[in-house]
C-alpha positions in Angstrom: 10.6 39.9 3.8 13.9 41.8 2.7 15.4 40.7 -0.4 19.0 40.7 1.6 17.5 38.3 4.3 18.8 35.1 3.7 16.4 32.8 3.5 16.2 29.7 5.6 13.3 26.9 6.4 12.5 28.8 10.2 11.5 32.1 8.2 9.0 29.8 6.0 5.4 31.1 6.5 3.8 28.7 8.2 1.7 27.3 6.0 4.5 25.8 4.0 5.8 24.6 7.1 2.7 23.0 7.9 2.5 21.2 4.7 6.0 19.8 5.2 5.7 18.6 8.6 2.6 16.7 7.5 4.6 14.6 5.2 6.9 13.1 8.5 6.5 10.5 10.6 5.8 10.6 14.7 9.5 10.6 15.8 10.6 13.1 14.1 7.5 15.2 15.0 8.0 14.4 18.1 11.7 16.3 18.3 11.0 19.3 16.4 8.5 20.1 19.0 11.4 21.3 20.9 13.0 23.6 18.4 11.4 26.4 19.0 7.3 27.9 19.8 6.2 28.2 16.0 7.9 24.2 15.3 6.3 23.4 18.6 2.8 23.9 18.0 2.7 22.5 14.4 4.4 19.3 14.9 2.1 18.9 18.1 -0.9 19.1 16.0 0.6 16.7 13.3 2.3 14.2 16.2 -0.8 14.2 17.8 -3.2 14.0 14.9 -3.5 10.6 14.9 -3.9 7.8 17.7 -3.8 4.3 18.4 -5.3 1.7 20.6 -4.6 -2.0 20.5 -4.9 -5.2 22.1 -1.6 -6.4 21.7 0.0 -8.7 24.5 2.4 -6.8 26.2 2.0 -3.3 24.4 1.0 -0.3 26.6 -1.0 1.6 23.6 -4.2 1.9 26.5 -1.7 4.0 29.1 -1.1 6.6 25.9 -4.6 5.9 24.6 -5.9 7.2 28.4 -3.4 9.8 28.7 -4.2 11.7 25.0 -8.0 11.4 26.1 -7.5 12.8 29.7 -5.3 16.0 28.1 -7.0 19.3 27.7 -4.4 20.4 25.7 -3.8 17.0 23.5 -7.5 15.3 22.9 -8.5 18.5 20.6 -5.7 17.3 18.0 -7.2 14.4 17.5 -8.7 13.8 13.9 -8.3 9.7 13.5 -8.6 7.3 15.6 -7.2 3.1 15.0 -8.7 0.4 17.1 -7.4 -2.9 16.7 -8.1 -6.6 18.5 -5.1 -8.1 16.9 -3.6 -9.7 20.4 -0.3 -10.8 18.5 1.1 -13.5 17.0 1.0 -16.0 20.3 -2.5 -15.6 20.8 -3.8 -17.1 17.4 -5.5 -20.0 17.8 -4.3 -21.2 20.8 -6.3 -22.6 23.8 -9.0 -21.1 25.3 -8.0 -20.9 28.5 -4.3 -20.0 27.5 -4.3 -16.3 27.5 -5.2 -12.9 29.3 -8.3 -11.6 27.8 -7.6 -7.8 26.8 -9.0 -6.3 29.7 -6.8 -3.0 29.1 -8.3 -2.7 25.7 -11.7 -3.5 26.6 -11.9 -1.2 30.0 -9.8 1.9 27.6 -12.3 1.8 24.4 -14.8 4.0 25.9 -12.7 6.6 26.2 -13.5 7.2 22.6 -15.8 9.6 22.9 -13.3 12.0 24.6 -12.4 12.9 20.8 -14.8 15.3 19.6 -13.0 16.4 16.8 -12.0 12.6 15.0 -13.3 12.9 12.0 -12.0 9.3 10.6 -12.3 5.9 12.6 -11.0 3.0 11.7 -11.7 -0.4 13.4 -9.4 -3.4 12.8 -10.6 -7.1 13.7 -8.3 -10.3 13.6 -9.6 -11.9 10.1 -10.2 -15.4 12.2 -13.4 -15.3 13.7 -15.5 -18.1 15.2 -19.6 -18.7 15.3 -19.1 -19.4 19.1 -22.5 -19.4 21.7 -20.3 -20.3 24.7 -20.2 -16.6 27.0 -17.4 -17.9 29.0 -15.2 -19.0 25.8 -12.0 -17.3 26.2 -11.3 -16.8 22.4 -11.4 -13.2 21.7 -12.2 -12.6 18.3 -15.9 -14.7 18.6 -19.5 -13.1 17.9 -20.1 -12.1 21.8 -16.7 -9.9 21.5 -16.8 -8.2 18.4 -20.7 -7.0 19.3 -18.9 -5.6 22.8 -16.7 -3.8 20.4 -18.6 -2.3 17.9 -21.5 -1.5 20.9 -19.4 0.2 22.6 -18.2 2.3 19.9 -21.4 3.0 18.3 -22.7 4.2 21.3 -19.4 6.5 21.7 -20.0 8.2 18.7 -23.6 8.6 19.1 -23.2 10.0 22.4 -25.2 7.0 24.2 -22.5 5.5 26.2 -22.9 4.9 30.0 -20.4 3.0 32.3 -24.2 1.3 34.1 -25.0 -0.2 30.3 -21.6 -0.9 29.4 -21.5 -3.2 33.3 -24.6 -5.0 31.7 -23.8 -5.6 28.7 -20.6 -7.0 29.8 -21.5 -9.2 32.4 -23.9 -10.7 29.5 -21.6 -11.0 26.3 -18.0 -11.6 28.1 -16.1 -13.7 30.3 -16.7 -14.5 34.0 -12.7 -13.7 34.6 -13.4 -10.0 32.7 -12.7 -7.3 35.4 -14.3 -4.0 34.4 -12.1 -1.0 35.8 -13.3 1.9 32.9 -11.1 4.3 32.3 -12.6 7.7 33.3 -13.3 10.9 30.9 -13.0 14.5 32.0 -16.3 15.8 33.0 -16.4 18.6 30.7 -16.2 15.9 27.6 -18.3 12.8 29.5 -21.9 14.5 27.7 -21.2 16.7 24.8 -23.4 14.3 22.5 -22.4 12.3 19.4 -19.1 12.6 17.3 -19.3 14.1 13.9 -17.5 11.4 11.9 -16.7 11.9 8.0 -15.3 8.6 8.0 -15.7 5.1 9.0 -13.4 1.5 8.2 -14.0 -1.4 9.2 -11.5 -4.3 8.6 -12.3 -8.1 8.8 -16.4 -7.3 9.8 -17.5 -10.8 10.6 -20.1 -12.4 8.4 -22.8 -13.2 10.7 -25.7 -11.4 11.0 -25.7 -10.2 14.5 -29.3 -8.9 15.4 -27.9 -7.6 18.6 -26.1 -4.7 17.0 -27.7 -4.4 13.4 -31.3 -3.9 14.8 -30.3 -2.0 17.3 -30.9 1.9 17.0 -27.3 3.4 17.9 -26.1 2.0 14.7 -29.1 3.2 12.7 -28.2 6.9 14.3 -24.5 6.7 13.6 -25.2 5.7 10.0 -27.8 7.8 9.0 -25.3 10.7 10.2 -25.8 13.6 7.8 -21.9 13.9 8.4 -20.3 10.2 7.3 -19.3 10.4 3.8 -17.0 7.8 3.2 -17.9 4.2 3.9 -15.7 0.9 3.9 -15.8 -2.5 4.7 -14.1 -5.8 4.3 -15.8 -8.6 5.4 -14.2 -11.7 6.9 -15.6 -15.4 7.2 -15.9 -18.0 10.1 -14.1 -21.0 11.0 -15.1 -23.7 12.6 -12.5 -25.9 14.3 -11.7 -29.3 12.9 -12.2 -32.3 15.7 -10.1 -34.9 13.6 -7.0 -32.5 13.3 -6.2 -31.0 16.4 -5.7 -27.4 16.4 -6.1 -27.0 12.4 -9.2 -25.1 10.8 -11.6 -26.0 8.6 -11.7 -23.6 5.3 -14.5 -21.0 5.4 -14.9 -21.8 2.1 -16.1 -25.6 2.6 -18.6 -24.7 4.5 -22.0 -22.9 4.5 -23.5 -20.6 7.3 -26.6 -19.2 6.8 -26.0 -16.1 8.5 -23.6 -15.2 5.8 -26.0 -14.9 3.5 -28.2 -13.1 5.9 -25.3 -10.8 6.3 -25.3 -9.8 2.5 -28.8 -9.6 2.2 -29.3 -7.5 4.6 -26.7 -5.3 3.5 -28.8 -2.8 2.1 -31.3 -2.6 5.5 -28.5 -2.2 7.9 -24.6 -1.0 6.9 -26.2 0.6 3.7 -28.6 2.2 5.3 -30.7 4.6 3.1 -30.2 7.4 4.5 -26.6 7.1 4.3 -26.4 5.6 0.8 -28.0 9.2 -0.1 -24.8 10.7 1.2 -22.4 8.4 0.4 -19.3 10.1 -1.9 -17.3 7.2 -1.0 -17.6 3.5 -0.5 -15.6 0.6 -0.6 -16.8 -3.0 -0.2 -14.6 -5.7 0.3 -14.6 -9.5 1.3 -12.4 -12.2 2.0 -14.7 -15.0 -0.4 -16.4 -14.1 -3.6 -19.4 -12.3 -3.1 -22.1 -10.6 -5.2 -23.7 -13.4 -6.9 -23.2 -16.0 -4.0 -24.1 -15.2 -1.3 -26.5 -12.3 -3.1 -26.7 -8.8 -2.7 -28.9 -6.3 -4.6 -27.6 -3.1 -5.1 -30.8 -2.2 -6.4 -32.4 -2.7 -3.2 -30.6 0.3 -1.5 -32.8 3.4 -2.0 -34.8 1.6 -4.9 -36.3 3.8 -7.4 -35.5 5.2 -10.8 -35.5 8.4 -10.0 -32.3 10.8 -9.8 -32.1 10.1 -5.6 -32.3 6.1 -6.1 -29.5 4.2 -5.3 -26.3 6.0 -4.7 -27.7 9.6 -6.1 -24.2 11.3 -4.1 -21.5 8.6 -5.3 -18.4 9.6 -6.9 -15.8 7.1 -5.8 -16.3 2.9 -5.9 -14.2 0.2 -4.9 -15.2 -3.3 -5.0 -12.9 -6.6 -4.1 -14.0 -9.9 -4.8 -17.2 -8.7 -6.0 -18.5 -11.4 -9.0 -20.5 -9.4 -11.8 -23.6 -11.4 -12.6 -25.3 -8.3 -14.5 -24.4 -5.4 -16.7 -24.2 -2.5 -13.7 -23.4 0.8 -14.2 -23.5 4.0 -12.3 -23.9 7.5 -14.5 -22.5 9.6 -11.6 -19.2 7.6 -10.3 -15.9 9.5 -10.9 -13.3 6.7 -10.1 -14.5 2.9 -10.2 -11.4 0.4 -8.4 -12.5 -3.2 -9.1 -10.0 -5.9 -7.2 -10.2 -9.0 -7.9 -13.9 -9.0 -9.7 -14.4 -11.5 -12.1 -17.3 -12.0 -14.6 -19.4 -15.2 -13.8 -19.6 -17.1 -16.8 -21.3 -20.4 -15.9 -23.0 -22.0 -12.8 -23.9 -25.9 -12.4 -26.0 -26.0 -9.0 -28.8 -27.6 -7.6 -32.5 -25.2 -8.6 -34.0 -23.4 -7.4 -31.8 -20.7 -6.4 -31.6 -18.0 -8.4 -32.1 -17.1 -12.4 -28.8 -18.0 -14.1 -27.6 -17.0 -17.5 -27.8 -19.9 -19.9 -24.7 -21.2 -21.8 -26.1 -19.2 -25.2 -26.2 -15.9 -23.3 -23.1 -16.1 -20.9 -22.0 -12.6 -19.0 -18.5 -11.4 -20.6 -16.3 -8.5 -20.2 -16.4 -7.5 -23.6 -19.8 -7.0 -23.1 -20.1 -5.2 -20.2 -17.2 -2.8 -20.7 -18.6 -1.1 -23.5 -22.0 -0.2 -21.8 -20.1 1.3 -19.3 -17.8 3.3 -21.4 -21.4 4.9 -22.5 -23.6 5.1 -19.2 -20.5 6.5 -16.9 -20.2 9.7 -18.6 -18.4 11.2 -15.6 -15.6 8.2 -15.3 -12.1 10.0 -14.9 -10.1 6.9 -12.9 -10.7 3.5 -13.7 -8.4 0.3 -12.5 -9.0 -3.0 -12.6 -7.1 -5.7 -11.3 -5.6 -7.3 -8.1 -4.2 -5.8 -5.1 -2.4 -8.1 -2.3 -4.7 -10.2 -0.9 -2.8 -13.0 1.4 0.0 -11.0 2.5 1.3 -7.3 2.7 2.0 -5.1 0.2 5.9 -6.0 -0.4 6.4 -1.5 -1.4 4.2 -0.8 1.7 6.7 -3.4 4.1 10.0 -1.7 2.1 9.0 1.8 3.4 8.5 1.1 7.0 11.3 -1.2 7.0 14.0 1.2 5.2 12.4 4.8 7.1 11.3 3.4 10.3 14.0 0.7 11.3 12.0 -2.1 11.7 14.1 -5.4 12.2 13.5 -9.0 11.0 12.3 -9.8 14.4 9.4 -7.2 14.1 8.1 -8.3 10.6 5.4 -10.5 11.8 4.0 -7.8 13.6 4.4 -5.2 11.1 2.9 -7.7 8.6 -0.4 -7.5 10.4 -0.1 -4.1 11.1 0.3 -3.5 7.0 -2.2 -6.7 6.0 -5.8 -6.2 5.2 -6.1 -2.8 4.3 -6.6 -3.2 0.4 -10.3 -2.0 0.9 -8.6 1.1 2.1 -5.7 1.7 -0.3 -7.0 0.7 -3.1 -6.7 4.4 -4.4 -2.8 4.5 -3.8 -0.2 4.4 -6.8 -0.1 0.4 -8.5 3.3 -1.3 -7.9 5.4 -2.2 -10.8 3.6 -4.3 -13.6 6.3 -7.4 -12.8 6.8 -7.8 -9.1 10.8 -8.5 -10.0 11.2 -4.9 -10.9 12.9 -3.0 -8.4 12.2 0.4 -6.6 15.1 3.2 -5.9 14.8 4.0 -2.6 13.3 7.7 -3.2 10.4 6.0 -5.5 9.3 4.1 -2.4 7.7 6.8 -0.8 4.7 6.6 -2.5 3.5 3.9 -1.3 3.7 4.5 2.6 0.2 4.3 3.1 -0.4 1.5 0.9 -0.5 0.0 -2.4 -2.9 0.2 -5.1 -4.4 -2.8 -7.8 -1.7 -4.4 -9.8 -3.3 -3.6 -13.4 -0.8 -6.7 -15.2 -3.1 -7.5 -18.0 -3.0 -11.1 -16.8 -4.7 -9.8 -13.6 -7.2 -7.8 -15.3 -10.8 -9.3 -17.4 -10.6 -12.3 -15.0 -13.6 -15.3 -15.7 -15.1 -17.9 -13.0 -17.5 -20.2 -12.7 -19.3 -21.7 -10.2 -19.9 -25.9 -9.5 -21.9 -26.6 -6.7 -20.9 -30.0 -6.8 -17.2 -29.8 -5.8 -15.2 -28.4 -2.8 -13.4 -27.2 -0.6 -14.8 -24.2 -2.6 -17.5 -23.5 -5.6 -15.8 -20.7 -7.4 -13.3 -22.3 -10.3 -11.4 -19.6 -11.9 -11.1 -20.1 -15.6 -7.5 -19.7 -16.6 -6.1 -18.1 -19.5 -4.0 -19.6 -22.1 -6.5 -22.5 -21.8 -5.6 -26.0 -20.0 -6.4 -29.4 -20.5 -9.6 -29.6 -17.8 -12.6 -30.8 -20.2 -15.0 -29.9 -17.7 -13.8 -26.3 -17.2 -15.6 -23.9 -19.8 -13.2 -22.0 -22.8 -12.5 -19.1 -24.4 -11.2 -18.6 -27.5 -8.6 -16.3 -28.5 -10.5 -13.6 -29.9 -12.8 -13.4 -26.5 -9.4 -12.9 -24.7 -8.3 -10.4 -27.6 -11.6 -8.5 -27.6 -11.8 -8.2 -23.8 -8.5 -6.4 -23.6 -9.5 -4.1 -26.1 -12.6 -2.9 -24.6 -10.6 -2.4 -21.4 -8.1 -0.1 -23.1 -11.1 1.9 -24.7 -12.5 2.6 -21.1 -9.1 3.5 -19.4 -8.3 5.9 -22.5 -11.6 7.5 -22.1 -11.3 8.2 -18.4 -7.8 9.8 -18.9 -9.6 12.1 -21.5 -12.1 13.4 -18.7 -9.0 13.4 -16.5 -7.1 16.1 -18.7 -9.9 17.7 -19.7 -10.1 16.7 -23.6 -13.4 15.1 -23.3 -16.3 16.0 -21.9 
């Protein structure tokens, strides 16, 4: 370029440009498009990089959904795809017979294997589900409709689907007033075989143990994909309406399916399939109740084996929420380890036999476990404990969209599900401020577009619970810190508390170290 040619953003090579115009969102994408040929063809590819179907009332994401598919010129753009069930806020709970079910979501979802090139999928459920057997129940997010769902994607991305199977399986699993009108897929795309994913999300997975899909062999042939690298999961749990009250809900937590605790224990036989965990480099389990301990899963159990390809031999990056520690874990090979909202079980008073427990004089605590792991994880560079937001959306997440997209007070409900339950995803983002009073310059916000990491307060870090089977709603008691006047809650002293934090610092400190270089 000549030194007397002034320089302005059009003469940019176009890699730079490329790497601003992936840091703006769709509307603006969608008007520099029009500048000029060179702006046209990178903010396609960014506008287009990314698209959504839903199952909103009243929404017409299936009409753009269908159109991006059909296009010669758009589908090949495509690298992520969001489906979501939410129907809106109207359709929560209300009568069976009181609403549409989404036919337009439901008819549009095969069109998923139009995108050969996705290479990340995410799948968002409603986080109420109900255990319900009745195949003419119009309640959408029940057992019946989220195995139509995650069938019909499956078999998408393993290249399986066929509008005579999808007929049958429909006519079995859904509604009598379901009208199936498939969308249909060019012919050069409709048999190019299965879809190369790097990535898979799943938000608010139910906790029953459907045998329908996790026997089945399309999942086992998505899964054991040499290509999927990066794994996540947040389960939700079922509800069961309550007869004496109406329209209110029992608490999953009061009550006791036994397919939950199929669901975890098959864990290792199904989602964590062996062949995947061997290529796993990223995974991130999450659930809605604590976990871990009660109902039980086994990490050992997934590629068992001492040997340098048991277990996770590929895993560099770990993320567990409401995960309970029962036993000193550790992993030599992880690089970043994100625990949200793990406590350390202390104590359990329950009914034997269940499982081994750790008696009062050798109870589990984090100043034990934290320096084994300071030693075993040789490789740890990012380390965060803490809590994320759980029952609501990240307030820094909600300011972004609010103050860059011009969202209005009207729209927050919807935006609030659209920005809720995806801690299991962002738990690698930057931590909001330590005291949730502190405020955020406008500029500073920007970080935490795509969500909003763990909250390391030291009062949310080296948390304690116990469990008592003998009271309810729920068993899981946290033990709170300074001590209160409960006397049948167990204690710790001061210099447990003291000691705990230390060892926390230690770890953190050590994980910077590898993270500049200064220790090996």
């Amino acid at each position: 370029m000549d030194s007397k040619t002034p320089i302005t953003f059009a003469n940019l090579p176009p890699e730079i440009i490329d790497q601003v115009f992936s840091t703006l969102p769709a509307a603006p994408l969608r008007n520099l498009r029009l500048v000029n040929r060179q702006f046209g063809a990178i903010a396609t590819a960014w506008a287009f990089r990314h698209v959504r179907l839903g199952a909103r009332q009243g929404c017409y994401d299936h009409r753009h959904f269908a159109w991006i598919a059909q296009s010669e010129q758009l589908r090949p753009l495509v690298r992520e795809v969001t489906c979501d069930t939410w129907l809106g806020p109207t359709a929560l709970h209300c009568d069976h017979f009181a609403f549409k079910h989404p036919s337009d979501f439901l008819n549009a979802l095969p069109l998923l294997r139009c995108f050969h090139n996705m290479t990340s999928l995410h799948l968002r459920f409603s986080e109420h589900t109900r255990h319900d057997d009745d195949i003419d129940a119009m309640d959408t997010e029940t057992d019946n409709f989220r195995f139509r769902v995650l069938d019909t994607v499956f078999n998408c991305l393993a290249g399986t689907w066929s509008a005579e199977r999808q007929l049958e399986i429909d006519e079995e699993v859904l509604p009598y007033s379901f009208e199936a009108d498939y969308e249909t897929a060019p012919a050069e795309v409709a048999d190019m075989g299965p879809i190369p994913i790097r990535e898979l999300t799943v938000s608010n997975l139910s906790d029953y143990h459907d045998e329908r899909f996790t026997q089945s062999e399309v999942i086992k042939k998505v899964i054991s994909s040499s290509h999927l690298r990066d794994l996540k999961l947040s389960i939700t749990l079922q509800e069961v309406e309550n007869d004496h009250h109406g329209d209110e809900y029992i608490p999953a937590g009061a009550l006791w399916f036994r397919e939950k605790y199929d669901m975890f224990k098959s864990l290792p036989r199904t989602w964590l399939f062996p062949s995947l965990a061997g290529n796993l480099g990223v995974l991130s389990l999450y659930s809605r109740d604590y976990w871990g301990w009660n109902p039980r899963i086994d990490f050992r159990a997934v590629r068992p084996g001492s040997g340098p390809d048991a277990g996770f031999p590929n895993l560099k990056v770990l993320a567990l929420g409401s995960y309970v520690f029962r036993q000193m874990n550790g992993s030599g090979g992880l690089e970043e380890l994100y625990l949200d909202r793990c406590p350390i079980l202390i104590q359990a008073d329950m009914m034997r036999p269940l499982t081994t427990v750790p008696p009062s004089s050798a109870q589990i605590q984090t100043h034990h476990i934290l320096p084994r792991w300071r030693e075993s994880m040789k490789a740890l560079k990012v380390f965060k404990m803490g809590h994320s937001s759980w029952d609501s959306a990240p307030m820094q997440t909600m300011d972004v969209w609010c103050c860059e997209y011009g969202y209005q007070e009207r729209n927050h409900e919807g935006l609030e599900t659209l920005l809720h339950h995806n801690n299991f995803r962002s738990f690698n983002s930057p931590s909001p401020p330590p005291n949730k009073h502190d405020k955020i310059l406008l500029g500073g916000l920007e970080e935490y577009r795509y969500g909003t990491g763990i909250n390391q307060h030291p009062k949310r870090q080296t948390a304690y619970i116990y469990f008592d089977i003998g009271i309810g709603p729920s068993q899981w008691c946290p033990i709170y810190w300074p001590p209160v006047a409960y006397p049948w809650q167990p204690q710790l002293d001061y210099e447990v508390k003291t000691t705990a934090n230390e060892s926390w610092a230690l770890i953190v400190e050590r994980a910077q170290e590898r993270q500049r270089g200064e220790t090996p």
